[in-house]
DRENBA-368709 format. One record per residue (C-alpha): residue number from 1; residue in three letters; x, y, z. Coordinates in pm, 1 decimal. Example, Ala and Ser with C-alpha at 12.3 -4.5 7.8 and 13.67 -1.06 7.14 Angstrom:
2
PT    k    r         u         v         w
PT    1  ala    1230.0    -450.0     780.0
PT    2  ser    1367.0    -106.0     714.0
//
This chain:
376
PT    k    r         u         v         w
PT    1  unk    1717.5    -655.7     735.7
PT    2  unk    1341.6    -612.5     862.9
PT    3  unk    1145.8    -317.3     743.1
PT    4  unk     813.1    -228.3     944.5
PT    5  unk     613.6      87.7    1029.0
PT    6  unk     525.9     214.9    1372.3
PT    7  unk     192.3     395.3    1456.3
PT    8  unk     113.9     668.4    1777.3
PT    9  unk    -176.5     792.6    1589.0
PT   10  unk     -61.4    1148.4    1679.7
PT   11  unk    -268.6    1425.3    1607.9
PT   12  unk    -187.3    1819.3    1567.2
PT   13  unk    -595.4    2010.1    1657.0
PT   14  unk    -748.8    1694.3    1822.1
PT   15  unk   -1082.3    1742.3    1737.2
PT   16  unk   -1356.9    1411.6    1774.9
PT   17  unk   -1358.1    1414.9    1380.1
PT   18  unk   -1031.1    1477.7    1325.5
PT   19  unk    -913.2    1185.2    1575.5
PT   20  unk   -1161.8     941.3    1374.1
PT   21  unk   -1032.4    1022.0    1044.3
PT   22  unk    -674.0     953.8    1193.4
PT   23  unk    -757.3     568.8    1331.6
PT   24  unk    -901.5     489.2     987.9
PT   25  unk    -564.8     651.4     786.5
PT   26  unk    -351.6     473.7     987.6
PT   27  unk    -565.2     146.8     926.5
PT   28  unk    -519.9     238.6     522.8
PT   29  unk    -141.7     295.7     563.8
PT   30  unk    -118.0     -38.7     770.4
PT   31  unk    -289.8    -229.2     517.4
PT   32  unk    -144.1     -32.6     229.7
PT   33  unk     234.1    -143.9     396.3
PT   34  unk     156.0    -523.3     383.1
PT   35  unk     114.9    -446.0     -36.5
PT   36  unk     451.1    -222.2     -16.7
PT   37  unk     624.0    -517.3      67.8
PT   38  unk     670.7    -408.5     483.8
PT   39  unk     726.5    -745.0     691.0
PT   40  unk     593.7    -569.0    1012.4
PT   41  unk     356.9    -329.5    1152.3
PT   42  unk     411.2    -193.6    1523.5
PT   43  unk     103.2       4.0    1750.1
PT   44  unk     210.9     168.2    2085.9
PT   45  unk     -18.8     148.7    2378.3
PT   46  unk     -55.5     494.6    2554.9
PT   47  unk    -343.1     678.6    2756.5
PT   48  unk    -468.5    1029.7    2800.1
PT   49  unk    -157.8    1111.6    2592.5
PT   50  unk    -371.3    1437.7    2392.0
PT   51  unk    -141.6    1523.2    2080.5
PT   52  unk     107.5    1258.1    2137.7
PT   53  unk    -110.5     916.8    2117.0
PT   54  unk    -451.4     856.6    2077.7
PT   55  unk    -342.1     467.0    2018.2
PT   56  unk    -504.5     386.2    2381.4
PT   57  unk    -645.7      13.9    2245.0
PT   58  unk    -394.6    -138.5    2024.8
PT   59  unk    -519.8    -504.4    2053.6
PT   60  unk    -848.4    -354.6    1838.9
PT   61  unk    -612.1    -155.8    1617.2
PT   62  unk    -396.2    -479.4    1507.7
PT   63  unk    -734.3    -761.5    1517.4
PT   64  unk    -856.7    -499.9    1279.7
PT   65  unk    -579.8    -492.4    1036.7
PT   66  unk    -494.4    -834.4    1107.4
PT   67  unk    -835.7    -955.6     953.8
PT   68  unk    -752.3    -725.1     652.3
PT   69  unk    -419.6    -838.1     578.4
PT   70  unk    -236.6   -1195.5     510.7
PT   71  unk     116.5   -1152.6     542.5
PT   72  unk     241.4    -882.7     721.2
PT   73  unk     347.2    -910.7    1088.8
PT   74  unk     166.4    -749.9    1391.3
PT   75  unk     331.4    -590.6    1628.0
PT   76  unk     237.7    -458.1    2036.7
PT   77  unk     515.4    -202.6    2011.3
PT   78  unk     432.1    -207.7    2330.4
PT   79  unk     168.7    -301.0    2564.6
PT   80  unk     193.2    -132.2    2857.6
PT   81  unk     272.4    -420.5    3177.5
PT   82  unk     235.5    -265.6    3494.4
PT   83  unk     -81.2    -445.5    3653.6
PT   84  unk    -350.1    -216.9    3689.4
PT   85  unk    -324.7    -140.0    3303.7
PT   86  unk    -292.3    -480.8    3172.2
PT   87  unk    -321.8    -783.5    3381.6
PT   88  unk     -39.3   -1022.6    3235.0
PT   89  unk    -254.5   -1328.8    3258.2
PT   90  unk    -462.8   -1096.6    3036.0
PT   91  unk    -224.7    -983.2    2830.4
PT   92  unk    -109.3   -1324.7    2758.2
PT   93  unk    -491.5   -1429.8    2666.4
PT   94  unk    -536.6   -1174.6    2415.1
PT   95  unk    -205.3   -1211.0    2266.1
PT   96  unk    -284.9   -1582.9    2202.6
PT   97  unk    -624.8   -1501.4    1986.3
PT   98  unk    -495.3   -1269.6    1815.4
PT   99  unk    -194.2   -1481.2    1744.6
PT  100  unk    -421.8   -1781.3    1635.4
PT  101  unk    -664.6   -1538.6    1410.6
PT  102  unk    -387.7   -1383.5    1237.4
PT  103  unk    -246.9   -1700.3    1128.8
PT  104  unk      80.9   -1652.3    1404.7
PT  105  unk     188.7   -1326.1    1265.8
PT  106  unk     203.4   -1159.0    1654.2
PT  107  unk     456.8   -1004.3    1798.5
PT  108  unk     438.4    -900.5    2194.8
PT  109  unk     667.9    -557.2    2301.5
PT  110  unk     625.7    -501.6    2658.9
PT  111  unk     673.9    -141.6    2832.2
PT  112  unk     601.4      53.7    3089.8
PT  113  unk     402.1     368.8    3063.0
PT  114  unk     567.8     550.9    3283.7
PT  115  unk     412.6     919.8    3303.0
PT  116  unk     225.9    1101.3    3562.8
PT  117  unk    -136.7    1162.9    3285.2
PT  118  unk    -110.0     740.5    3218.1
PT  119  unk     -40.4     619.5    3594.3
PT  120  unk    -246.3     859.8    3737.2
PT  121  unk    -560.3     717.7    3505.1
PT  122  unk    -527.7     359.0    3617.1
PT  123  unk    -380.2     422.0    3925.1
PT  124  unk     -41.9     281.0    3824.3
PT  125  unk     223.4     289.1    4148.0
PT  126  unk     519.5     471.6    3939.0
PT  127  unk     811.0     329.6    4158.2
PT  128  unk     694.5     -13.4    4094.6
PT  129  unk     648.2     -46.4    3664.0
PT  130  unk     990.9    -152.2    3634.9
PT  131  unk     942.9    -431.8    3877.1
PT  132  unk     616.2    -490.8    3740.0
PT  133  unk     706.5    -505.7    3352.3
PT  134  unk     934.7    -790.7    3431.2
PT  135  unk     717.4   -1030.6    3659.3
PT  136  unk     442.2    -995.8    3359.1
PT  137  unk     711.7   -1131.3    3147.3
PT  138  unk     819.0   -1377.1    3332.6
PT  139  unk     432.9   -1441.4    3350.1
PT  140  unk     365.9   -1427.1    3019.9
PT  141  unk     685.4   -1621.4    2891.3
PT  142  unk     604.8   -1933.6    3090.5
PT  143  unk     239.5   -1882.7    3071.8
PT  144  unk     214.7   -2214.5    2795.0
PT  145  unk     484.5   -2375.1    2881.9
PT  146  unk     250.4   -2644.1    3056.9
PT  147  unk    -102.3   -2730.4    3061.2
PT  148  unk    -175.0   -2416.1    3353.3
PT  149  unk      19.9   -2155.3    3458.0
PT  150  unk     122.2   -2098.8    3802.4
PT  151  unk     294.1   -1822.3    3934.0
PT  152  unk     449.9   -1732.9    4263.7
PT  153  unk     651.4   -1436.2    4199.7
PT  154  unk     716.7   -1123.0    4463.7
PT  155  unk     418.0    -930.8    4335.3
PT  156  unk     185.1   -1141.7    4209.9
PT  157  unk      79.3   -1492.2    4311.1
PT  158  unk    -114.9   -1730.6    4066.9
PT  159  unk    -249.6   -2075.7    4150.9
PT  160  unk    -262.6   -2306.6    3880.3
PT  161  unk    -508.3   -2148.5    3581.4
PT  162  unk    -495.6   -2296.4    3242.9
PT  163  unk    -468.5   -1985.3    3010.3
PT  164  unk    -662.0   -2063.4    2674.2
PT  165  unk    -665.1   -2005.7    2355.8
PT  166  unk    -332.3   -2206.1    2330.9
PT  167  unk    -126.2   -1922.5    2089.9
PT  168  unk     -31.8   -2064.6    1661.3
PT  169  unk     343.5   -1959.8    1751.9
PT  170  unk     521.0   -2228.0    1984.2
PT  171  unk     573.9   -2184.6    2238.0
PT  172  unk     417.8   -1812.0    2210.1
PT  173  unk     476.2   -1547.4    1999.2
PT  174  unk     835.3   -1359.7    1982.1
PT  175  unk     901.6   -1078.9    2316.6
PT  176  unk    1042.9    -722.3    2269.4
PT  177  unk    1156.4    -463.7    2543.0
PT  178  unk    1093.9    -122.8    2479.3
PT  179  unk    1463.2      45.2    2521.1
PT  180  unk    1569.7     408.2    2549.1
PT  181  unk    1878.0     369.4    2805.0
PT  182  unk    2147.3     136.2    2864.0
PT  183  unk    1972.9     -14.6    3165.1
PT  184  unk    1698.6    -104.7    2930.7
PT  185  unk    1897.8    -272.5    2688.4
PT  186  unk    2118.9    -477.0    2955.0
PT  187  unk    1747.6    -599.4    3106.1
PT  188  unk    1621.7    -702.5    2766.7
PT  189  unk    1921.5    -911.0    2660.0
PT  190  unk    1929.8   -1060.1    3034.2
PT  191  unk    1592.8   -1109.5    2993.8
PT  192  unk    1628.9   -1323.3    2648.2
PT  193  unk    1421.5   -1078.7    2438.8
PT  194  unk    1446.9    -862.8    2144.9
PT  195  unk    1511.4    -493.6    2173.8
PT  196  unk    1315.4    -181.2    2046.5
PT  197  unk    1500.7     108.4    2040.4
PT  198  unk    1383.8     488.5    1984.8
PT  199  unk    1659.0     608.2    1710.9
PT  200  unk    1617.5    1018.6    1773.0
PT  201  unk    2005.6    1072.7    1823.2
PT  202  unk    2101.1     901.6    1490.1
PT  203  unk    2330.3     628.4    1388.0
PT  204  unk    2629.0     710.1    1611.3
PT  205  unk    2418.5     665.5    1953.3
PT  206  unk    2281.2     351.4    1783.8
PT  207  unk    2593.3     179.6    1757.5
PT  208  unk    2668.2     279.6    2105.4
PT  209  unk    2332.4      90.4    2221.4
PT  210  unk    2390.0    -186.4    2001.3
PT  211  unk    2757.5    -252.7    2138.5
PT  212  unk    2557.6    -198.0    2442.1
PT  213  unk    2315.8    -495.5    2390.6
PT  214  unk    2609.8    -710.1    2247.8
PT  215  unk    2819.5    -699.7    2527.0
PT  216  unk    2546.4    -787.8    2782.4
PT  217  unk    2432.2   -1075.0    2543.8
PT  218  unk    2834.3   -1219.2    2570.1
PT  219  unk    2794.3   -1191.6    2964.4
PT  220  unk    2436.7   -1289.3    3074.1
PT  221  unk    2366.1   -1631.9    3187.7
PT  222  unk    2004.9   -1780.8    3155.9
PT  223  unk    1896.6   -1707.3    3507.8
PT  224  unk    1666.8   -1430.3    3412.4
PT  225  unk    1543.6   -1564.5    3043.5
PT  226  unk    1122.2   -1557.1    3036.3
PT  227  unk    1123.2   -1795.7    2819.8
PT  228  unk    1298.3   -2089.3    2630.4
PT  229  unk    1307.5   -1928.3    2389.3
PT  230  unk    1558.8   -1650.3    2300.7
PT  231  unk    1480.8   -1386.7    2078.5
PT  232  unk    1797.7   -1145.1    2032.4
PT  233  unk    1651.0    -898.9    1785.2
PT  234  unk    1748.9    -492.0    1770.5
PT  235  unk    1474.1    -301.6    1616.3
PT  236  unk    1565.9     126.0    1544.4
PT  237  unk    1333.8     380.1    1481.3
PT  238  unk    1384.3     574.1    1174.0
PT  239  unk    1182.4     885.8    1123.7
PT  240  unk    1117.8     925.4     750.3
PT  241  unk     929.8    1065.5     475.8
PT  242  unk    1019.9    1026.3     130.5
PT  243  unk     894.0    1252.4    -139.8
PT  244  unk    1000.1    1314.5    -539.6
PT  245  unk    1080.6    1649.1    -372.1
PT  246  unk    1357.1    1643.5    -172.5
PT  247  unk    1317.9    1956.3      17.7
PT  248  unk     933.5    1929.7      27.4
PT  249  unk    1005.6    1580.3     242.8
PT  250  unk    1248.2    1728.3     469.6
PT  251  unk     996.0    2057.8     508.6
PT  252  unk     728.1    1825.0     590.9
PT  253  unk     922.7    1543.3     759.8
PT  254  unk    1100.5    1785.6     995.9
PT  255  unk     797.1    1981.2    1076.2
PT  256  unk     591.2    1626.1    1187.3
PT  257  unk     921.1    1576.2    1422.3
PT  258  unk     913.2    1880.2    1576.6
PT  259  unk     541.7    1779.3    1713.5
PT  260  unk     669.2    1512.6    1809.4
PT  261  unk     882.3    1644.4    2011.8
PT  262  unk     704.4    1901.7    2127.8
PT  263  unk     461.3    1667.7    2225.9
PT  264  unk     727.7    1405.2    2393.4
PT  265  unk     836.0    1681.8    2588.4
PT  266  unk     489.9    1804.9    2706.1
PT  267  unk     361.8    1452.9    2884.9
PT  268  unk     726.2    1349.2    2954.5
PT  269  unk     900.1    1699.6    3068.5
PT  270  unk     630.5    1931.6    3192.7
PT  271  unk     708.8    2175.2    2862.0
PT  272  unk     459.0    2349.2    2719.6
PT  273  unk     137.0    2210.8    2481.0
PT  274  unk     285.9    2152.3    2096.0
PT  275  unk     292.2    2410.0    1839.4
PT  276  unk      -0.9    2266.8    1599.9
PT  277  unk      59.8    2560.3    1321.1
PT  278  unk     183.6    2442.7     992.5
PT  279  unk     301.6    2754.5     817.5
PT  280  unk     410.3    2735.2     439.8
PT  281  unk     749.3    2829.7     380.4
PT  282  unk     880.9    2836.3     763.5
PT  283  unk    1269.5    2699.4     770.8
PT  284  unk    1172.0    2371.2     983.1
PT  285  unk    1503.5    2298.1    1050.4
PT  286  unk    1584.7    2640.5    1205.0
PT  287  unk    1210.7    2611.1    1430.8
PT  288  unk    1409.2    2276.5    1515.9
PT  289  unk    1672.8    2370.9    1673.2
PT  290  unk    1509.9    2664.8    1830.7
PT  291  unk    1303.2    2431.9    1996.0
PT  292  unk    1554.3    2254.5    2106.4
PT  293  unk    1722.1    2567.6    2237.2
PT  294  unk    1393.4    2628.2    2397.0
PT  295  unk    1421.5    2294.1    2595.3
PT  296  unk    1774.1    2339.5    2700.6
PT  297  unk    1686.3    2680.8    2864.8
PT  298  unk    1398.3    2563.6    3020.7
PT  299  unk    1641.7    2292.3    3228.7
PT  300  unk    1913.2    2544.7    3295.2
PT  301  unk    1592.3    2763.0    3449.7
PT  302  unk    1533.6    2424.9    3663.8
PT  303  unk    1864.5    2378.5    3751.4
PT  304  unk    1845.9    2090.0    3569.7
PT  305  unk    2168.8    1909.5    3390.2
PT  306  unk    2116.5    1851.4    3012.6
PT  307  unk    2209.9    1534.6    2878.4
PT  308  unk    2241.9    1459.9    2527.0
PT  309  unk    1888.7    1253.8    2563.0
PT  310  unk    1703.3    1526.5    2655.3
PT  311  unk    1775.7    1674.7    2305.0
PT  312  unk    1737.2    1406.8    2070.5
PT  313  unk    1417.0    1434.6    2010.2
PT  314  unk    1464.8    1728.6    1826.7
PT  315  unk    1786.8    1574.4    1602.4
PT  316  unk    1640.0    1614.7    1224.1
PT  317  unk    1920.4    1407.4    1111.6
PT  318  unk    1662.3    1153.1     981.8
PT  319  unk    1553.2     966.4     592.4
PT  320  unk    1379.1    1287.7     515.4
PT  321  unk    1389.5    1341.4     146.4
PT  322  unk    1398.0    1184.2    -163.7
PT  323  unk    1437.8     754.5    -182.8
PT  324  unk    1820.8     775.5    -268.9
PT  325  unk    1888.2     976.7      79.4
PT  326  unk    1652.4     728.6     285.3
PT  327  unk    1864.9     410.6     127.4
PT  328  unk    2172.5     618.5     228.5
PT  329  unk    2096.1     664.9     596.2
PT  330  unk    1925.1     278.7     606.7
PT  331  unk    2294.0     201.8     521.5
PT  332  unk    2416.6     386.3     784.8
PT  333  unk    2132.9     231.2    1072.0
PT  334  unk    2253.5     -92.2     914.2
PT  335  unk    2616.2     -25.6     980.1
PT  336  unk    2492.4      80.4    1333.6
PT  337  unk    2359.7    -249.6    1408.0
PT  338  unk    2016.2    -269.8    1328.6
PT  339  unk    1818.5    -610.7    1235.4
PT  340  unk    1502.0    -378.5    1180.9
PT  341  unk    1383.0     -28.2    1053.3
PT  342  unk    1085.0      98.4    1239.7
PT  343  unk     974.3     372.5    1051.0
PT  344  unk     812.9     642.4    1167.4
PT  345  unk     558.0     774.8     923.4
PT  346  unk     280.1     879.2    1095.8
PT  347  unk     376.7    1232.2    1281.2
PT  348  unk      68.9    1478.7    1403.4
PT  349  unk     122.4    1758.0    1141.0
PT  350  unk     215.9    1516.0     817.4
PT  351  unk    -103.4    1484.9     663.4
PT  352  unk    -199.5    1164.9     498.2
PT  353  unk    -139.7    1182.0     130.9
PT  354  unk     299.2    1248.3     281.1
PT  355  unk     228.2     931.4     417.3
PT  356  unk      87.0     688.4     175.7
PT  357  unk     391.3     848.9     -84.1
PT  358  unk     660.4     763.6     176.1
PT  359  unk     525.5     375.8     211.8
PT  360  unk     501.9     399.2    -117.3
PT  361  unk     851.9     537.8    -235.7
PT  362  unk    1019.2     246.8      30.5
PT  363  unk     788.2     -14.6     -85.3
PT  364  unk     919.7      57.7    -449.7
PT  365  unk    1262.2     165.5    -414.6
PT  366  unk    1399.7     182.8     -57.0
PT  367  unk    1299.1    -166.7      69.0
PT  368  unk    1415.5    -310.5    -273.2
PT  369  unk    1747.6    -176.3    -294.3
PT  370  unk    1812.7    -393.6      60.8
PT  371  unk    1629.0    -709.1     -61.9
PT  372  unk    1884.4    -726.1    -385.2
PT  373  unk    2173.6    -649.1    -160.8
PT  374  unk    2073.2    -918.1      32.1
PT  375  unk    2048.2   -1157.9    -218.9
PT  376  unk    2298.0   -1109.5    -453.0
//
């Protein structure tokens, strides 16, 4: 079992100072994870995302922490592929350097980054990121296989470009899908990649994606692998924070989620800007599910059907508490399937201190109970 930390440098009243002070805690929680024993840190890319993700430049965010760590992996959890945000020849340039200066800690998610505010910035053609997120693989996965890369695909065409710095990792550093439905999860294992899956709907719809994944590992062929190598890893996202206080970490864990949603559902669902107040003593897991009640009428206004994924966001079924109940719902992610815990720390109303506690309550009890297990 991995154990990592993913960032979206969220942030609840987005002033300029405010949104400093955030980049530089999530820099001290990164570092601060490589000392709590994490064996991987993950940064989103997203743009214009207000509230939900000011991590717009991830490649600075993980060169920076990369030259202040040793150890600990780095993760593009994801960068977004669709051309006009991230040429792949690009992408596979700056994954190399910062593969060779971090000693070949790198790993390389690939996504799409697929709303309206993001496309609409770079001029992104929505009905074509699918298409486009797998040519830059392809790209990328073959891009040092020889001495120059050449690429004659059904969107782009590249004539025969060496593409330097050669990467530390041979022959590049591992690939990751980003996966949130069972289409995603069939292309990744076609593809010969690891999956990264958003965990909202708990440990039951885990297992479901992970049987998923299985089965279209059993069935695939190599046709469509990227590369020669294959990487057949199933990372989960596991919203947590981990106090002494047990209700204090649920108040506080539940009430960053509920941003989160909130925030999901603004730039992804059209609903309304997230609730930003943090008011002592509110029942968080009531304001939950009236939220969620909140989306659910909103689609029945819209004549919209609600699926179960258009709730989950708002599921507080999560390792909110003290260090015994995070081990206990670990055990049941592991059960699910899981190779990998992404935790989710970093939520736009938990403020800082909540944070550096919860990395370090799993770097001194959680992530130890599963290293023993392991090895005894």
């Amino acid at each position: 079992m991995k154990f990592s930390v993913i960032f979206e440098a969220q942030l609840a009243d987005p002033t300029v100072e405010r949104e400093h002070r955030l980049i530089r805690d999530c820099v001290e929680q990164a570092v601060f994870a490589e000392e709590m024993g994490f064996d991987r840190i993950w940064a989103v890319e997203h743009h214009s995302l207000k509230w939900y993700a000011h991590m717009s430049a991830p490649e600075i965010f993980l060169t920076w922490v990369a030259a202040r760590t040793s150890t600990i992996r780095i993760g593009h959890g994801v960068v977004c592929m669709p051309f006009r945000f991230n040429h792949p020849a690009r992408v596979a340039e700056r994954a190399a350097m910062l593969d060779l200066l971090s000693g070949g800690r790198l790993d390389l998610g690939a996504g799409r980054g697929g709303t309206l505010q993001e496309t609409s910035l770079c001029g992104v053609d929505r009905e074509r990121t699918t298409q486009e997120v797998e040519e830059a693989l392809q790209i990328i996965g073959k891009a040092w296989a020889s001495d120059e890369l050449e690429h004659h695909g059904p969107l782009l065409d590249i004539d025969p470009h060496p593409i330097l710095p050669r990467p530390h990792q041979t022959p590049h550093p591992p690939l990751f899908l980003a996966c949130s439905r069972t289409e995603t999860l069939r292309q990744a294992a076609e593809l010969g990649i690891g999956a990264l899956v958003m965990g909202f709907a708990g440990p039951e719809s885990i297992a479901a994606m992970r049987a998923a994944y299985d089965t279209a590992i059993a069935s695939r062929g190599d046709a469509r692998f990227v590369s020669g190598v294959v990487n057949d890893h199933f990372a989960v996202l596991c919203p947590t924070i981990v106090l002494d206080d047990r209700e204090a970490a649920r108040r506080v864990g539940i009430r960053g989620q509920r941003f989160f949603a909130q925030s999901i559902g603004h730039w992804y669902g059209g609903a309304g800007i997230p609730d930003e107040a943090v008011v002592e003593g509110t029942d968080e897991a009531a304001a939950m599910r009236e939220a969620a009640e909140q989306v659910v009428a909103r689609l029945h206004e819209h004549d919209i059907p609600v699926r179960p994924a258009a709730t989950a966001t708002f599921n507080a079924d999560h390792a909110y508490g003290t260090a015994d109940d995070a081990i206990a719902y670990v055990e049941r992610l592991s059960d699910a399937g899981a190779d990998e815990i992404m935790c989710l720390v970093q939520m736009g109303t938990v403020p800082q201190e909540a944070c550096m506690e919860t990395l370090r309550q799993w770097g001194e009890k959680v992530i130890p109970y599963f290293r023993a297990r392991e090895s005894g």
